[in-house]
C-alpha positions in Angstrom: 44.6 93.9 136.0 48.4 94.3 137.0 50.1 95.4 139.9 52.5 97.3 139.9 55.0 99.4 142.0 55.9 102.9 140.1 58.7 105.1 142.2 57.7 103.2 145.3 54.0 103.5 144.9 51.3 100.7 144.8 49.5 100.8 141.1 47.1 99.2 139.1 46.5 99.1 135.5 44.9 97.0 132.7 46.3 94.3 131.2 48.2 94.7 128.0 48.4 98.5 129.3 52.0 100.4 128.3 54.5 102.2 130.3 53.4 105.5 128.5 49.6 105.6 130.3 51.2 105.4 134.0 53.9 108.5 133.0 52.3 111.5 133.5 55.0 114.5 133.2 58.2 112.9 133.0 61.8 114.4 131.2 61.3 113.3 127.4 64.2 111.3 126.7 65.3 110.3 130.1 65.7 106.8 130.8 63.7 104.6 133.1 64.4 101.9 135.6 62.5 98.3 134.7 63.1 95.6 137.0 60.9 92.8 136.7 59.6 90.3 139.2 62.6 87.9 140.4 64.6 86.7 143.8 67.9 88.5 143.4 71.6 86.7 144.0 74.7 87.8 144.5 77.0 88.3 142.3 81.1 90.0 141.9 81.4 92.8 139.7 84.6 92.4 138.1 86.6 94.7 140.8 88.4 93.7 143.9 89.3 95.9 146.7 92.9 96.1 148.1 93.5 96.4 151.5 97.1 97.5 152.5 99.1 99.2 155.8 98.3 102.1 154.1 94.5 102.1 152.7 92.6 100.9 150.2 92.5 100.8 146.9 89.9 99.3 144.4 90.8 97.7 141.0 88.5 97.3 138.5 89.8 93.9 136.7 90.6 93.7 132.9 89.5 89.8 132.1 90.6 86.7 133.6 94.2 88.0 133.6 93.9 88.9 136.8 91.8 85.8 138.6 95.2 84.7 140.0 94.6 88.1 142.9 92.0 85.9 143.7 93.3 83.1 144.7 93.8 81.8 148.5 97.0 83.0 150.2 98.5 85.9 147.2 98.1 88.7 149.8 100.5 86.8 152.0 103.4 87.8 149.0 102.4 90.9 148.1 104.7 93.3 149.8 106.4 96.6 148.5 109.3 95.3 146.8 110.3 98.9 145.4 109.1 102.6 145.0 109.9 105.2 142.2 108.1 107.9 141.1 106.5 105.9 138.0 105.5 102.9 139.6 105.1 100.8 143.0 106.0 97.4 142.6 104.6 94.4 145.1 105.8 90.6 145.7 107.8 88.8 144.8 105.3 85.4 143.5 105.2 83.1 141.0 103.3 83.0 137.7 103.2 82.1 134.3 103.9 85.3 132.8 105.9 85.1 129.4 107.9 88.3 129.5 108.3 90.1 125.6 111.1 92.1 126.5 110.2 95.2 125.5 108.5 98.3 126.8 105.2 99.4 126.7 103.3 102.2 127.5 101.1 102.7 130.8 98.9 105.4 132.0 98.7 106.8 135.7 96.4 104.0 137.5 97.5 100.8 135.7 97.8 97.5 137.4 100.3 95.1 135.7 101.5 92.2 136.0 105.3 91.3 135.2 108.6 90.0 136.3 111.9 91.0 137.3 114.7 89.9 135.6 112.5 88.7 133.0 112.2 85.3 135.6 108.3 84.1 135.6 109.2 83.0 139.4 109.9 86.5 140.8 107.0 88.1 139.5 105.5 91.1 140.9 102.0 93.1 140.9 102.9 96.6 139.0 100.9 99.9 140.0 101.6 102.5 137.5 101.6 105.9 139.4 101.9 108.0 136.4 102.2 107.5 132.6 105.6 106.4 131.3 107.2 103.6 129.0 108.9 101.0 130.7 109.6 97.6 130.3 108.5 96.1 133.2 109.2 92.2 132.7 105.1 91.7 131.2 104.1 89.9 128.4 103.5 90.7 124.7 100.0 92.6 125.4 101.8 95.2 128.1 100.1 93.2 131.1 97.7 95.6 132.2 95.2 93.1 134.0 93.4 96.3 135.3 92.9 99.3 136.5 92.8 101.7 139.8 89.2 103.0 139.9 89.3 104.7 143.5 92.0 104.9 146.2 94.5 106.3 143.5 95.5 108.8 145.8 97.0 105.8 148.1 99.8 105.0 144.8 101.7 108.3 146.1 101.6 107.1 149.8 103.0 103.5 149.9 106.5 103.4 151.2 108.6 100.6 152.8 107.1 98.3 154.9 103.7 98.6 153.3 101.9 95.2 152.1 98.9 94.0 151.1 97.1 92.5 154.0 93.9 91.4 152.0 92.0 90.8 148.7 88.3 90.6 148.6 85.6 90.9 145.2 83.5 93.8 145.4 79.8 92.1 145.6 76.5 93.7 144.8 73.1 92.7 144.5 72.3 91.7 140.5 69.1 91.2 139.4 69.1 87.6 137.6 65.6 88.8 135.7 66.5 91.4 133.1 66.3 94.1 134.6 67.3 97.3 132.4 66.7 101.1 131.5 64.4 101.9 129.3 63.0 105.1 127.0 60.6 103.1 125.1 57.1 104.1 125.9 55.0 101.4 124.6 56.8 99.0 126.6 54.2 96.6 128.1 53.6 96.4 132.1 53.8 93.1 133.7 53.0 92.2 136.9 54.7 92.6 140.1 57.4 95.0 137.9 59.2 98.0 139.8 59.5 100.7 138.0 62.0 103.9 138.9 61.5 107.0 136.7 64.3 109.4 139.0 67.0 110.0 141.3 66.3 111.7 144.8 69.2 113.7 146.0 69.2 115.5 149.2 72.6 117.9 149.1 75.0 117.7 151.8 74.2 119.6 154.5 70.5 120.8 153.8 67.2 119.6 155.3 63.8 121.1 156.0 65.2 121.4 159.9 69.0 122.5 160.0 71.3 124.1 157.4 75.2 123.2 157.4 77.1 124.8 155.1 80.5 123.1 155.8 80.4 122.3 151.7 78.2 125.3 150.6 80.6 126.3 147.6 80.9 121.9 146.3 77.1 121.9 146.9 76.5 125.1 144.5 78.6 123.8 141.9 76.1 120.4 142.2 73.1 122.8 141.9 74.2 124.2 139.4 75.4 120.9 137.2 72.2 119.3 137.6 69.9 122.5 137.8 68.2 121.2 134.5 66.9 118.1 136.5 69.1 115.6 134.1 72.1 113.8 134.8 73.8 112.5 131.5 75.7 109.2 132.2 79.0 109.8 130.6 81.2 107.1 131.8 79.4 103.7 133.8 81.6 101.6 135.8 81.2 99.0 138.8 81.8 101.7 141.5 79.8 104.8 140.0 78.4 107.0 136.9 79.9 110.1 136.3 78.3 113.3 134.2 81.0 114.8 132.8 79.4 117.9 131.3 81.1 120.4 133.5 84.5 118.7 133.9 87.0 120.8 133.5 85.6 123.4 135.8 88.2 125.3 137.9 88.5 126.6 141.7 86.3 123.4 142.7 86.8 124.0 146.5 87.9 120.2 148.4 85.6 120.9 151.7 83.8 117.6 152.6 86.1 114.7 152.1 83.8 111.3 153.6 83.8 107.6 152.6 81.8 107.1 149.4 79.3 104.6 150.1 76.8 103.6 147.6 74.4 106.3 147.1 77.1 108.9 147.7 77.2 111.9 144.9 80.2 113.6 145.2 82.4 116.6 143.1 85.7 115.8 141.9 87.8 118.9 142.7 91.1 117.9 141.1 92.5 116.3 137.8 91.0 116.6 134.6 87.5 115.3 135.5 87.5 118.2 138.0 84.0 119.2 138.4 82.2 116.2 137.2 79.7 114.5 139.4 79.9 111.5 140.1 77.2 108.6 141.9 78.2 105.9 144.0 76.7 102.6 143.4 79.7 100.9 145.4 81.3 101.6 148.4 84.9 102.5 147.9 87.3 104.9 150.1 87.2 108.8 150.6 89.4 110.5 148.2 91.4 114.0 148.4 90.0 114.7 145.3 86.2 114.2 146.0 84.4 116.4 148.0 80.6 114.7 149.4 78.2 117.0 147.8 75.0 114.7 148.3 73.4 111.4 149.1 71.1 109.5 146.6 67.4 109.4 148.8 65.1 107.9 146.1 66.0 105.7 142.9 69.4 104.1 143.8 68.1 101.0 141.5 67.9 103.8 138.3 71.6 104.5 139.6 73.1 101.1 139.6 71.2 100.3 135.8 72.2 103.2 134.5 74.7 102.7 131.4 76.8 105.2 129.2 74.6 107.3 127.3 71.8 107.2 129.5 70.0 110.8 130.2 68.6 110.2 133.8 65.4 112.6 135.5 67.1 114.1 138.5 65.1 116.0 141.6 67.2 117.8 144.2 66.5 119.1 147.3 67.2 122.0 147.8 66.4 123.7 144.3 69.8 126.4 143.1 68.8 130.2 144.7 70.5 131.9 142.2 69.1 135.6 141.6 71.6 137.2 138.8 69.8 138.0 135.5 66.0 138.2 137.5 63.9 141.1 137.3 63.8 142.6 140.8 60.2 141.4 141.5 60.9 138.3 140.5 63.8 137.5 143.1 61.5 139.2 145.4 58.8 136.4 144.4 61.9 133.5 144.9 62.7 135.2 148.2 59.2 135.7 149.4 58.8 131.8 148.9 61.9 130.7 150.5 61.1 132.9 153.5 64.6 135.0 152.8 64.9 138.4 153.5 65.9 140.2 150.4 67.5 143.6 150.8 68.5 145.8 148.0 70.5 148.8 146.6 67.8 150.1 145.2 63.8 149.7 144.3 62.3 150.2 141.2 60.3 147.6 138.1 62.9 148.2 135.6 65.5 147.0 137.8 67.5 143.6 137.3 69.5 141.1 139.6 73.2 141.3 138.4 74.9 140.5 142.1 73.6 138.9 145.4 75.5 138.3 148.9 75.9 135.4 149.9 76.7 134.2 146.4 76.2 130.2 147.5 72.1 128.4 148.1 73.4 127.2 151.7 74.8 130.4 153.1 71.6 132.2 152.2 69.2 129.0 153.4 71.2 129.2 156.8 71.3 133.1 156.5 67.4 133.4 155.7 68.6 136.8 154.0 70.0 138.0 151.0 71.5 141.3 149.4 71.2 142.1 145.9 72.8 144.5 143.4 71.0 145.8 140.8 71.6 147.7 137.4 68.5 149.2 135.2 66.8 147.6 132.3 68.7 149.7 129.9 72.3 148.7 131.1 71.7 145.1 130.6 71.9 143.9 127.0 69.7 140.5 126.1 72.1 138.4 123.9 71.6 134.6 122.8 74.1 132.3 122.8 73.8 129.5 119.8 75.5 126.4 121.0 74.6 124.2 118.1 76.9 126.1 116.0 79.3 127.3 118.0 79.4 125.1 121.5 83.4 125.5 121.9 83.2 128.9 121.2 80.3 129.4 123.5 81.9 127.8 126.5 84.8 129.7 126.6 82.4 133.6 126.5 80.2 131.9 129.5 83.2 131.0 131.4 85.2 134.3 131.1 81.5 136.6 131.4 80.1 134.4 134.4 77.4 133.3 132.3 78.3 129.8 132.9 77.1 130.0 136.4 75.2 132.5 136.0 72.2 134.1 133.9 73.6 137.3 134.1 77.3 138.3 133.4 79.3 141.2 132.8 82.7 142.5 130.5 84.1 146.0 129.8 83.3 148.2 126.8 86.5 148.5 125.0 86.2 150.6 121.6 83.6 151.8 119.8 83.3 153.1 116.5 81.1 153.4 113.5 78.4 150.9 114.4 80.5 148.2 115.8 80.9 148.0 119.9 84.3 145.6 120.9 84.1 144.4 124.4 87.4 142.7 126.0 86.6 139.9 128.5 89.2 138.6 131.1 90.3 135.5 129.1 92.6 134.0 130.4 96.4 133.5 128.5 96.5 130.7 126.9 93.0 129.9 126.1 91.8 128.3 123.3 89.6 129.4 121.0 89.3 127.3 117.9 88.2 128.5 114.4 84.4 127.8 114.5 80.9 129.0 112.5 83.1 131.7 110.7 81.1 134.2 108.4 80.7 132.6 104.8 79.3 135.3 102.8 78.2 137.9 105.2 78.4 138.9 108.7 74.9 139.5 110.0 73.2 142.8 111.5 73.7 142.0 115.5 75.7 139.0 115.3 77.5 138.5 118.3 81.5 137.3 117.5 84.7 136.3 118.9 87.9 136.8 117.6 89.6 133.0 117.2 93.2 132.3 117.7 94.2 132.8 114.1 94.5 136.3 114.7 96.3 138.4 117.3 93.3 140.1 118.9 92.0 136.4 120.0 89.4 137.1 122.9 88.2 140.0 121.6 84.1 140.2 121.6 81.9 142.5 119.2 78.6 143.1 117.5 78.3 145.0 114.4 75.1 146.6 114.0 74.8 146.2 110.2 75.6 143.3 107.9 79.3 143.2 106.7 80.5 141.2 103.2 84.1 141.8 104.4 84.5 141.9 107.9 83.2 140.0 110.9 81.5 141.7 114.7 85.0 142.1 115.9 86.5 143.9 112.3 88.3 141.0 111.4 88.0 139.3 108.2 85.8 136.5 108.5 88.6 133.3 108.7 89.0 135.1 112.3 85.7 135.4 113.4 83.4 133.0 115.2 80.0 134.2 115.2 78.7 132.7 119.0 74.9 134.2 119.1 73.3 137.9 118.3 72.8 140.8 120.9 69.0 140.9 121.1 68.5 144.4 122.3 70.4 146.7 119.7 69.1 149.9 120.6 71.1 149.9 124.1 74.6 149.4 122.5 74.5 152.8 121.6 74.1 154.4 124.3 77.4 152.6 125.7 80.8 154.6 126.5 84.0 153.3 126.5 85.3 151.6 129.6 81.9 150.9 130.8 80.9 147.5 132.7 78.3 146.3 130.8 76.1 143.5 131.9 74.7 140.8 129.9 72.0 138.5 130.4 71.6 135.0 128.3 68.3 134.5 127.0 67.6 130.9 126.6 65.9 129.2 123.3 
């Protein structure tokens, strides 16, 4: 027999026995924590932490170009020499630096190290605050010896005066036996191995006792990212791991702005990650563009083995209220179990969720009530959405129906004639919508299109009832159609009238 320890838990099993017979109900596909039997020691992880006048900032190192920020006694020279609005320059110091004498291009967050006056002996410690070409007295290679991976806000804020005051490594605890994620099954159990199959997260805010909601609107965009119990590693660094799948999300609100400690999951609310979440496996400084959404409560080991690629089992407390697209006894069922008062416009069994008040999981937890708006059966249209085909497409209807957030959405009925029906979303100027899955040799009956942006009418949605050999859902020939899913129920598209809100609700494969 072996012993082992599975999510915390004392377990035996026979020997030779494989991971898959002490599983029972676990994500296919998501990775697990293995770390085998062994004393732990500590160890740097390739980033260093900056403490100057003015905060801190933490630099994730690119080699053993930058070991000399290391050494005993280079704080001591590293004051703000000069400020522009590209870069912040601190020293002056010696080094052996062989300037090329040319310029190179650097991106917002670089650290590089070069000269002034193309003289090795007034070197200086280069923080790039946003990207421009300079030559900036660095060597053939551009210098970069690394990179700002939190506290970039603080390359806006030095001014004169400021210095560095001290350099440490950032330390954690690395397991020195092998310890790794895993998806394979029939890997074979030894004795005395931990093994983590998910991340805990309690959002900020919520517990069984007292509701806060003083991040209600960050904590319902984490509900919602993760509301499929996986958390896709996108990027893995020293500091954190970061699921990108919903970066790029707008109106992120900035409401709970904390250190981020290891374990802390936050919501980046600015930039172009905006609306990624991100997990702390490192401590590093709070950030104006990170609100504290959550804190890791079971599996920070999964967290800090996790590596690009990884899909990881997620459970979070409290589970996303989100009523829209429900039949009205089943939001009634939700409510009932959530001890929430539900109130609505009207009763009836063919009714169906397609607003609530308040619109966040918080507000109605700490409310213990909740109003819903309802439409009947017949004036919500089933459609499916077909991402495999048409994801880019896709992405832009959710975001412009609220589908994205939402299993039910909504968009006006803007002309109808023969049997096609055109509806006109609020896209927003500028939008994208790239040529994708066009028509080949005929439109299908029901097909569910988008007019791309090789036509003038880009935006414009529409199902045609009847297959087409010419023309696409929204009557344009097929090089400026994208065919993005099919309206399900047919029959109820005729009964629409022009300038009618229409609601939709996404049925899921």
């Amino acid at each position: 027999m072996v012993t082992i320890h599975l999510d915390g838990e004392k377990r035996e099993a026979g020997d030779g026995s494989r991971l898959s017979t002490i599983l029972s109900g676990h994500p296919p596909g998501c990775a697990i924590g293995i770390i085998r039997p062994a004393t732990k020691e500590q160890s740097a992880t390739g980033s260093l932490a900056l403490s100057t006048t003015s905060g801190e900032v933490t630099v994730e190192a690119a080699g053993p170009a930058a070991l000399f920020l290391e050494e005993p006694g280079i704080s001591e020279n590293l004051a703000l020499h000069w400020s522009d609005r590209y870069a912040a320059a601190f020293g002056p110091f010696p080094s052996s630096v062989r300037p090329a004498r040319k310029p190179h291009l650097y991106e917002r967050g670089d650290v590089i190290l070069g000269c002034g006056g193309y003289d090795p002996a007034r070197s200086y410690v280069i923080f790039s605050k946003s990207r421009h070409s300079a030559d900036h007295g660095a060597d053939e290679s551009g210098g970069v010896i690394g990179n700002v991976v939190s506290g970039k806000a603080m390359l806006d804020r030095w001014t004169t005066g400021d210095r560095v005051t001290k350099i440490v490594p950032v330390v954690s605890w690395a397991d020195t036996s092998r310890s790794f994620t895993t998806t394979d099954p029939d890997l074979v159990l030894e004795d005395g191995m931990q093994i983590v199959t998910y991340i805990g997260i309690l959002a900020q805010g919520y517990s069984p006792e007292r509701i806060m909601t003083e991040a209600a609107g960050s904590v319902e965009h984490l509900l919602l990212a993760l509301q499929k119990g996986t958390f896709t590693v996108g990027r893995a660094t020293s500091t954190h791991i970061l699921d990108p799948h919903l970066a790029g999300t707008e109106d992120i609100p900035r409401e709970f702005r904390r250190p981020r400690r290891e374990g802390t999951v936050t919501v980046r609310s600015g930039g172009k990650s905006a609306g990624g979440i991100y997990i702390y496996r490192a401590d590093v400084p709070s950030s104006l563009a990170h609100s504290v959404v959550g804190q890791v409560v079971h599996g920070i080991e999964l967290a800090r083995l996790a590596k690009e690629n990884d899909r990881l089992a997620i459970r979070l407390q409290p589970q996303r209220i989100d009523l829209l697209g429900l039949s009205l006894a089943q939001a009634q069922a939700i409510a009932r179990q959530n001890g929430i008062a539900l109130a609505t416009d009207k009763e009836g069994a063919d009714r169906i969720v397609v607003s609530q008040e308040p619109g966040t999981t918080l507000d109605v937890l700490f409310e213990k009530k909740v109003k819903v708006t309802t439409a009947p059966a017949e004036k919500v249209i089933a459609i499916e959405l077909d991402d495999s085909k048409a994801p880019l497409s896709c992405e832009v209807f959710r975001r412009f129906t609220g589908l994205r957030e939402h299993d039910a959405g909504m968009m006006p009925v803007f002309f109808k004639f023969d049997d096609v029906v055109l509806f006109k979303p609020a896209i927003a100027a500028g939008t994208k919508i790239t040529p994708e899955n066009q028509p080949v040799e005929e439109s299908p009956g029901a097909a569910l299109g988008i007019t791309n942006d090789s036509r003038k009418g880009a935006g414009l949605v529409g199902v045609r009832l009847s297959a087409n050999a010419e023309f696409g859902p929204t009557s344009e020939p097929f090089e400026g159609t994208n065919i993005i899913g099919r309206v399900i129920d047919t029959d109820k598209l005729k009964k629409l009238k022009e300038k009618e809100m229409v609601y939709i609700r996404e049925v899921k494969r």
